[in-house]
N, C-alpha and C positions, 0 to 999 in steps of 0.2 A: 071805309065806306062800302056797303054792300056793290053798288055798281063800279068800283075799281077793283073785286076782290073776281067778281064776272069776267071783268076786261082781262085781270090775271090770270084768271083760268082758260078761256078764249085764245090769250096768248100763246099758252102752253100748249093748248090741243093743234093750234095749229103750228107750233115749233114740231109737234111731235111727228104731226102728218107730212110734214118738210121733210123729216129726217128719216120716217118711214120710208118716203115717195125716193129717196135718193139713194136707201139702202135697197129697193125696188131688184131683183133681178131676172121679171118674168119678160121682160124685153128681150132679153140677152137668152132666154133658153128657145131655141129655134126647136124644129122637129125634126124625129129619125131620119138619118140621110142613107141608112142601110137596113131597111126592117126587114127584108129577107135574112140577109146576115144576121142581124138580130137573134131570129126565129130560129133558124139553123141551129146556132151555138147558146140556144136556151136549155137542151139535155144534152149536149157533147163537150163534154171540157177539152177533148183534143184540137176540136175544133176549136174552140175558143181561142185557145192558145194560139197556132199557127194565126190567127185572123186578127189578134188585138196587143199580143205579146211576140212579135217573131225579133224584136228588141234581146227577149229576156230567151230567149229559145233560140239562139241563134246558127247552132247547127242542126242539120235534120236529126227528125225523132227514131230511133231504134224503134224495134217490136219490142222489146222491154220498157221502153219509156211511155208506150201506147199503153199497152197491156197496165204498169203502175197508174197511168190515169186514168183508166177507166173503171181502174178497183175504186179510187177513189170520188169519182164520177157517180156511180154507182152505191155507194155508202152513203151519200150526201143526198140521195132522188130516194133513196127504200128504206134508208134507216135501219138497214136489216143484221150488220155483219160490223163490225169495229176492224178494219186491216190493218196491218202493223208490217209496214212495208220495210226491207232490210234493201238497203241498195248502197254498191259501192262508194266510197269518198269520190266528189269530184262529178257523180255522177246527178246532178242540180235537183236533190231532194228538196231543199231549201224552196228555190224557184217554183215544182209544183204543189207544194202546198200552199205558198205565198199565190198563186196564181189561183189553187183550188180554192182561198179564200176570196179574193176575187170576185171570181164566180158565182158562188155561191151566196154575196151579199148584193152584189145589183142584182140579180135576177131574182132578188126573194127570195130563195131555196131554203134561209137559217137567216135569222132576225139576229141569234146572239152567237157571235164567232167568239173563242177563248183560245188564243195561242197561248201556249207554254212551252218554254223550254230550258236547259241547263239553268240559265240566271236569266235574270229579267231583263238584261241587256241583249241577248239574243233574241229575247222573242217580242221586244221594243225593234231590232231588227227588221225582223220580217213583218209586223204590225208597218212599219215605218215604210215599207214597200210597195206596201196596198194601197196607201194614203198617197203616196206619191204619183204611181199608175192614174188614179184619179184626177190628180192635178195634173197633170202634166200630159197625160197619154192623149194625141189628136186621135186617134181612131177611137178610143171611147169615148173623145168628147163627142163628137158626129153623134154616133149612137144612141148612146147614151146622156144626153144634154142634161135631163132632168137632177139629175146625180152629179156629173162633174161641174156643171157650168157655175154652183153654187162656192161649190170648195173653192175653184180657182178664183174666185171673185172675192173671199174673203182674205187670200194672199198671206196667207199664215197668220194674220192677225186677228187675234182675239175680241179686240174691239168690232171690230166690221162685223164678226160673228152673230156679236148679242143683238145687231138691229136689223140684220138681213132677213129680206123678208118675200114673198113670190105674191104679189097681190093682198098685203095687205096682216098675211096671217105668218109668223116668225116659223124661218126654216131650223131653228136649233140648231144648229151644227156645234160641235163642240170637236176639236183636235190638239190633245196633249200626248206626252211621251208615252204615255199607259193606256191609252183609248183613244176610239174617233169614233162617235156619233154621225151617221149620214143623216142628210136633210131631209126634213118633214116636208113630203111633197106629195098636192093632191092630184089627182086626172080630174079632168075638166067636169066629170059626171060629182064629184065633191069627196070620193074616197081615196084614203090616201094609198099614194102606191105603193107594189110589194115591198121594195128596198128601204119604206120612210122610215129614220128615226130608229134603224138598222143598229147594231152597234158593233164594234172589235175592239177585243181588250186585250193587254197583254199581261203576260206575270210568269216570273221565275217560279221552278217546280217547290223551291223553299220557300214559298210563299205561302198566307192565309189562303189559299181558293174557294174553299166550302161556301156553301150563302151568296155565288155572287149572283148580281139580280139587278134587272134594269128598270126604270120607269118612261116610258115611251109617252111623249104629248100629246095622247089622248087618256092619259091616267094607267093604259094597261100596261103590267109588269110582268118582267118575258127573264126568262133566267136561259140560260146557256143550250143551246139545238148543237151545234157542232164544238168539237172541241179539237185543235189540231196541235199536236206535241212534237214537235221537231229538234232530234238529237237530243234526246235528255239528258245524256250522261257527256262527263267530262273524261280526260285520260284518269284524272284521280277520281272522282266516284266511282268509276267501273272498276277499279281494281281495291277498293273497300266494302268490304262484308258489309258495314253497317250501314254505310251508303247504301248498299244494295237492297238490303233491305227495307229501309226508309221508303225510296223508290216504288219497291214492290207494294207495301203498303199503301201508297199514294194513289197506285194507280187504281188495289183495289176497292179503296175505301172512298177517299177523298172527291175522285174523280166521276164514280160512279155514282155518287150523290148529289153532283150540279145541276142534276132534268130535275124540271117541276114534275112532282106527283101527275102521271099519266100523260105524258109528254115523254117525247122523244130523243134519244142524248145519241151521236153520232161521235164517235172517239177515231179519231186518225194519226198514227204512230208513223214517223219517220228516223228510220236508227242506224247505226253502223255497228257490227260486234268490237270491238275492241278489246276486252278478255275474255277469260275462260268465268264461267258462270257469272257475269255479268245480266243487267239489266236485260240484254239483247238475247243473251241465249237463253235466258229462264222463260224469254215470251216465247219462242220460236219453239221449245219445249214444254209450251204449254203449262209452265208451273205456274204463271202471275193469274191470268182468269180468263176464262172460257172464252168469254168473249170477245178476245180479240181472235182474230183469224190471220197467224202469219204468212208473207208473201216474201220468199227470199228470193234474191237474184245474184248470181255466180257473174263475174264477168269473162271467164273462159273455162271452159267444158272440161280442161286440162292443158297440160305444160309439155313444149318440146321436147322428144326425149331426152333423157339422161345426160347424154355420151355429147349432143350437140348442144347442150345447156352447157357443159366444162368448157366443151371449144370455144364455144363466146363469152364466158366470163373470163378467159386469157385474153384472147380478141380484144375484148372491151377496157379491160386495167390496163393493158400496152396501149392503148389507142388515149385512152383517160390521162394517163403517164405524159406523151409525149406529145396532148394540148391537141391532136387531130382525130376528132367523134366519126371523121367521115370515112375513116380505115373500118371504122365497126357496121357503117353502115354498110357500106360496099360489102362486107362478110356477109350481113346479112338477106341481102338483097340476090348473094349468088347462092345463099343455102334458103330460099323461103320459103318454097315448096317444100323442105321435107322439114325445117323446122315448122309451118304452121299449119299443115298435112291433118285433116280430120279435127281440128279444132273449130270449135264454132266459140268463135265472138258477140258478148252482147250487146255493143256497140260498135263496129268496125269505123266511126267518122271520130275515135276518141281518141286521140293521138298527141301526144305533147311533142313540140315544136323540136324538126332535128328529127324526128325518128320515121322509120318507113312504115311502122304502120301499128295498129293498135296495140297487137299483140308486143311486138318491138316494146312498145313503154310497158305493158303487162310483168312482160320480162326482166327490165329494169327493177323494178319493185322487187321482185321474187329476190333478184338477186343480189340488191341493197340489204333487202329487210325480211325473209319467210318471214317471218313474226305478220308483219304489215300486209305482206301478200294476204296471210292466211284472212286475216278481220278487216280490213280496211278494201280489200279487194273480192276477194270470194264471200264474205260473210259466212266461213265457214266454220263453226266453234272448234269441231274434231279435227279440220286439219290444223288451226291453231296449238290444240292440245300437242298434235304431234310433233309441230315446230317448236313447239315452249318446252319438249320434255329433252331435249340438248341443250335449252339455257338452265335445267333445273340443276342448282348446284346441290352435294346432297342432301337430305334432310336425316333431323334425329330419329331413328327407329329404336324397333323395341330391342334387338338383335344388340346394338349400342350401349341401350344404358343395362341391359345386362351384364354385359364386361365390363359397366362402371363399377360394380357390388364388389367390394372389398372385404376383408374379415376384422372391419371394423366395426366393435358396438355403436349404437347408437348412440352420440353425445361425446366421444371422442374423435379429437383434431387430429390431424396428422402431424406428426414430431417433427418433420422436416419443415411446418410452414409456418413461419413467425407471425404471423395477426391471423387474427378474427373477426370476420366482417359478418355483418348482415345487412339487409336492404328489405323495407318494408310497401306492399303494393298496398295503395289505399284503395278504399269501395266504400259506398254507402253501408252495403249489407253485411260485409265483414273486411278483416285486415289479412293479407299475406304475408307470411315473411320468410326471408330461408335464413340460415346461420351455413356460413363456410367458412372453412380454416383454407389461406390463401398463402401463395409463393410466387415468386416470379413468372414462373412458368405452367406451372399448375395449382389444382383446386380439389376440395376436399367437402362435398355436402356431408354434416354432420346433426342438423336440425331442422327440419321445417314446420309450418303446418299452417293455421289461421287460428285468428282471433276475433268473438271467443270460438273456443274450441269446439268441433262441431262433433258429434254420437255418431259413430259411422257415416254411410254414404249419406250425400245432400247436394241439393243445387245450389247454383252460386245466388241466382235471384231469389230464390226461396230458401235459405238457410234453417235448420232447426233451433238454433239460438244465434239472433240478428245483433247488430250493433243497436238496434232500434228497443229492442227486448231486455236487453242487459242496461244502456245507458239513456231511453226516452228517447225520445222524438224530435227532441229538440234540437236547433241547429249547429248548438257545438257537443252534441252526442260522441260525430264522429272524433273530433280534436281531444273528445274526452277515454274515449276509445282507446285514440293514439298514444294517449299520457300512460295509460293502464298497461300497453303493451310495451312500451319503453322502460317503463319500471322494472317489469318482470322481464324483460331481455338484459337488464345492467344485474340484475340477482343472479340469473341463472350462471353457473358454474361447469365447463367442458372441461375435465382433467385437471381441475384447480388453476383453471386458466378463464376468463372473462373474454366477453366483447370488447373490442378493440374499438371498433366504429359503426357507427349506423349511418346508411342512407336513407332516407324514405322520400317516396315519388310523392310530390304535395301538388301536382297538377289534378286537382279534382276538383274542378268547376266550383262555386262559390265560398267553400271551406278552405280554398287554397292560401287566403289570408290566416284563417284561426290556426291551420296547422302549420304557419312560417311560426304564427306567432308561440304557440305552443313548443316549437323547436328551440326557440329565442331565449327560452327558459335557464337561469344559468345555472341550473342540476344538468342540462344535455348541449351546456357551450362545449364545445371542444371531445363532443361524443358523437352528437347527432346532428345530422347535418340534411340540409334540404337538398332533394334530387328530382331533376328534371326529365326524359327521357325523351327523345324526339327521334320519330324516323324520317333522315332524310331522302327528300327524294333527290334521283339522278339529276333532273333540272334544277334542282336548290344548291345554295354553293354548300356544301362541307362542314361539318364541323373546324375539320380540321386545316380548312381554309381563312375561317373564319381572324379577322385582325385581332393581334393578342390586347387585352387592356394591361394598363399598368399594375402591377401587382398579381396577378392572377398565374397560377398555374395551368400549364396546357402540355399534352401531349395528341397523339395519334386519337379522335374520335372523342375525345372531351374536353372541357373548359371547366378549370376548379377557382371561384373569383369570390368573389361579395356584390350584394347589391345591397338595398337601403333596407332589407331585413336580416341581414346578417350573411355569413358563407353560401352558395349555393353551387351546385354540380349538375351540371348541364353535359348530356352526353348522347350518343348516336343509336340509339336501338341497333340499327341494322347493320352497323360496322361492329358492333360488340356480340351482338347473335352470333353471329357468322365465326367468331374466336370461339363463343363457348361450347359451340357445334361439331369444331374442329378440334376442341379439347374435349368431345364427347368421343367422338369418332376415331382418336387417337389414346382414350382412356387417361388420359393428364387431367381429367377433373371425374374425379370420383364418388362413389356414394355409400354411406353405413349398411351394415347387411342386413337385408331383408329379403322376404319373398317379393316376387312378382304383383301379388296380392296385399301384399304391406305398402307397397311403392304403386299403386295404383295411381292415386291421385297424382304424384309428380310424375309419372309417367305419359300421363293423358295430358298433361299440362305442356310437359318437354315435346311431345308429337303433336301439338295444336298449329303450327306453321309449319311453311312451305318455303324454299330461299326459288328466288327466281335471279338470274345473272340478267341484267341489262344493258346496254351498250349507248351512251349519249358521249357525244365530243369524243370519239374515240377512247373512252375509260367506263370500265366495265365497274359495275357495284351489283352488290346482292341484295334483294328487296323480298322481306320476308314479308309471307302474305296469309292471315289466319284463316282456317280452314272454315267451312261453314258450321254454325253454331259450335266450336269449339270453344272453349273456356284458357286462355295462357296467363293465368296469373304467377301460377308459381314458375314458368319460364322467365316471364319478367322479372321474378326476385331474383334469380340465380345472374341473369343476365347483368339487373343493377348492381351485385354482391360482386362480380366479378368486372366490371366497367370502376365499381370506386375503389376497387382496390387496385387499380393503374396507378391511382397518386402516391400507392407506398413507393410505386417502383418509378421514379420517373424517368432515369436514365439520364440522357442528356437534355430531358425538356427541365429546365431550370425556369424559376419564374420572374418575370420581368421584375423590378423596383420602380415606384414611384417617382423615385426621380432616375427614369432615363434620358429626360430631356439635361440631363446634363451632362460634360463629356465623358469620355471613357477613361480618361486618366484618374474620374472620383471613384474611390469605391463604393459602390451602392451600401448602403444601412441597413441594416436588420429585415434582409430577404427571408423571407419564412419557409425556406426550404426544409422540406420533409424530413425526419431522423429515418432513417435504415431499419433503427428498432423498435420493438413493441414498443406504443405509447401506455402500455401498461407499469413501465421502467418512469418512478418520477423523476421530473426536470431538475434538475438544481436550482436553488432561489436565487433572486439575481441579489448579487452583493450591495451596499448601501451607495457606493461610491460609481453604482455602475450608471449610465444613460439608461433611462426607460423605453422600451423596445416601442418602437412604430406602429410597429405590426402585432397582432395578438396572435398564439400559433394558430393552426388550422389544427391539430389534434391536438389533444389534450391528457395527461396522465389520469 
């Protein structure tokens, strides 16, 4: 009936104006209880800080810590300069940009804040910092009412959000783990003010950024004014080429494309160096883009001298030794004048607990870690270089694989070494592989090259005849590729002697299935076998830590096992580099005769890395680190050629049986331990009367 559908609608309007009226928060927003303050710290972010955050700033500010706010104080008001502030660990980069944002969205200075950093959890972080200072901070509530007094009344909850309202017309607030919307809120004249409907987002630097873009509730859409990037790098991105690279690209491309057409885009870099050519030094040398303008800070001028630096690292390990720090303080404290004698401090109030005084923990560091001192402390890339080049353990030079050239033709083994391995590197755009004749102790390069084969010089990304040219476009090109070279590696003939075994690395992103499956083939059972490579790092446990499975072969730096695609060989890049480096360097792994100019390409290959010595948990590892745009494919073949031919030799790593869980008094069953000699010698058949073996070999005749 038309007049009950009235009364229903009547109903509703006034349930809604109930619900409005009590979602209501303009009661509750009082006016500024500090407008001078206000006004003050409307262009001084230092100010600000000491006045609304002495919470988060809790020891006095250095001249450096001035100086870093006002760079970016000053970038946020002129839009004129992008800084890329380099400042020690510990020294609260975090805080001032967390704070710089802040600032910069109550007082309207940037509508659209974009934190970024290493992973989206860090910069969810510092996003999460801002939001809270809001809610929670009494001195901006006074202040600033118009802003806080909303947030805190929706009390993290999402519902109260959608109906809260200042008279009537909805504040929007919206706060999730990736973004907070500030409140749509007008001045009494009916425009809304600077801060309204504001927004801050957060997202890891591996994220889509491109296109991001807001809609504000009056329709207009505002895309990104400040963008604040805090520690971008991780210890593992900064010490990978490709990472590095990525990055750099990111910053130049990606980044630089989030201002709307003729608008204005504010970039603010907060970093530490952590290696050598890293994200941090290519900016502070000006390789990433003009545009940023870097700001390095040292945090001492220099180091006591020499002679008085030895004294108290004796000082200090007796003192450390025997559980009493306050032997080393009292040392320090009767020598401080001429240990801290002309050194200028960039923080003197920065002192870890225990120690007399800045420099004291400055010293600490140096003498834990030079490494740490150098990037984590001074941000200084060169003296870094100087401290890494005594953990440089040696690398392959040219001077090396000269003395590896023997007066062997091409394609002849060495008589002394019973198998023939090869190991094949996969690529989209072509295959590597080397052939070596192998022994216990040493190695014998006797074949390499790619497939197909390339007409003189070429690049790896730009080949003259690609896998793509020869076998189509298609997604088992490459698997088809692999079958073609497999082929032609079981024909080829060294001294009327064959391949023994093949490895190939099948970790190549989506093909990694077609080429298991391709291996599975029973023409390449018990020939060809699937290989893994992985470099571990010092914080990762071991290969050779790694608990043994039942059945599986293991020694020093690999694991030779089965999974549900048949055999596979999983092994340590960087603990096997490091052996075949050693057998370069000592001439036990050698190479057929050629010129300098024959041997080019595996030469540039073999010098494409760097070994660095590390030191975690007291145990030192060698981590090889590729040079910039260097190419190491054929280093990696020699390296997998010489890592699977550990299983000839196993020694005393013998491989578990399946049935160990049962005592030691049963003899284990048909262990598949390795024969000694060429699997080119066939098996004997097994007799009619015999048991059917368990296990099928791992090589095959």
């Amino acid at each position: 009936m038309p007049h009950s559908v009235e009364a229903y609608a009547e109903k509703v309007k006034r349930n809604r104006e109930k619900s409005l009226a009590a979602r209501d928060v303009s009661a509750l927003i009082g006016e500024c209880k500090h407008p001078r303050r206000v006004q003050q710290c409307r262009r001084d972010l230092v100010r600000f800080c000491r006045a609304y955050l002495p919470h988060v700033f809790s020891r006095p500010f250095s001249q450096a810590h001035i100086s870093a706010l006002e760079t970016i104080q000053n970038a946020i008001l002129t839009h004129s300069v992008w800084p890329a502030l380099f400042l020690p660990r510990g020294f609260g980069k975090s805080a001032m940009m967390q704070a710089a944002a802040l600032w910069a969205l109550i007082y309207g200075h940037c509508k659209f804040v974009y934190v970024l950093g290493a992973s989206l959890g860090r910069a969810e972080d510092l996003m999460r910092g801002v939001v809270i200072e809001l809610a929670s901070n009494n001195e901006l509530a006074d202040d600033f009412p118009q802003v806080c007094v909303p947030i805190r009344e929706i009390q993290g909850s999402r519902q109260r959000a959608l109906n809260q309202n200042i008279k009537g017309e909805l504040t929007r607030i919206e706060i999730s783990q990736e973004r907070a919307i500030l409140p749509w809120v007008k001045s009494s004249s009916g425009k809304p003010l600077p801060f309204a409907g504001s927004i801050i987002r957060a997202a890891g630097l591996g994220a889509a950024i491109r296109g991001a873009r807001h809609t504000m509730a009056d329709g207009t859409v505002i895309r990104p004014d400040l963008v604040l990037i805090d520690d971008p790098q991780t210890d593992e991105s900064a010490r990978s080429t490709q990472q590095v690279f990525k990055l750099t690209s990111l910053l130049q491309q990606s980044i630089s494309g989030l201002a709307a057409p003729g608008s204005n885009l504010t970039v603010i870099l907060a970093a530490t160096v952590i290696a050598p050519d890293d994200l941090a030094e290519r900016i502070i040398s000006r390789q990433v883009s003009m545009q940023f303008s870097p700001v390095r800070f040292s945090f001492v001028s220099k180091l006591p001298p020499e002679n008085l630096l030895e004294q108290y690292r004796t000082v200090r390990a007796e003192a450390v030794a025997s559980g009493n720090l306050e032997v080393a303080n009292e040392w320090w404290k009767e020598h401080q004048q001429e240990l801290e004698n002309d050194i200028e401090c960039l923080w003197p109030d920065y002192k870890r607990g225990g120690d007399v005084s800045a420099i004291q923990s400055v010293v600490h560091v140096y003498l834990d870690d030079p490494v740490a001192f150098a990037c984590e402390v001074q941000n200084d890339p060169e003296l870094l270089r100087k401290h890494l080049r005594d953990r440089y353990a040696e690398e392959v030079q040219t001077r090396h694989l000269l003395n590896c050239i023997v007066p062997l033709d091409h394609g002849i083994p060495n008589l002394d070494h019973p198998f023939i391995h090869a190991h094949i590197d996969v690529h989209e755009s072509l295959l590597y592989y080397c052939v070596m004749s192998v022994g216990r102790d040493s190695a014998h390069i006797l074949d390499y090259g790619t497939f197909p084969e390339q007409p003189g010089e070429f690049q790896h990304h730009e080949p003259r005849v690609s896998i793509k040219k020869v076998f189509g476009d298609d997604q088992v090109a490459i698997a088809k590729a692999l079958a073609a070279l497999l082929e032609e590696l079981r024909l080829r003939s060294y001294a009327n002697r064959h391949i023994d075994a093949v490895s190939v690395d099948v970790a190549w992103g989506a093909t990694a299935l077609m080429l298991r499956q391709t291996l599975a083939s029973a023409r390449y059972v018990g020939w060809a076998f699937a290989a893994n490579g992985i470099a571990r790092r010092p914080t990762q446990t071991q290969i050779s830590d790694w608990k043994v499975r039942p059945g599986e072969l293991h020694g020093p730096g690999y694991r030779f096992g089965k999974d549900q695609y048949g055999p596979k060989f999983t092994y340590d890049t960087n603990f096997f580099k490091s052996q075949v480096a050693a057998l370069i360097q000592t001439q036990k792994l050698t190479i057929f005769q050629g010129s300098l100019e024959e041997h080019k390409l595996l030469f540039t290959h073999f010098q494409s890395e760097i070994p660095v010595i590390t030191t975690f948990n007291g145990r030192q590892y060698v981590e090889w680190l590729i040079k910039e745009q260097a190419q190491n494919h054929l280093w990696d073949c020699a390296v997998g050629t010489w890592a699977f031919s550990r299983t000839r030799f196993p020694q005393t790593y013998a491989p578990i049986p399946e049935n160990q869980q049962k005592t030691s008094s049963q003899e284990p069953k048909n262990t598949p331990v390795l024969s000694p000699e060429p699997s080119l010698q066939k098996q004997n058949p097994p007799t009619q009367g015999r048991k059917k073996a368990r296990f099928r070999p791992l090589f095959w005749g």
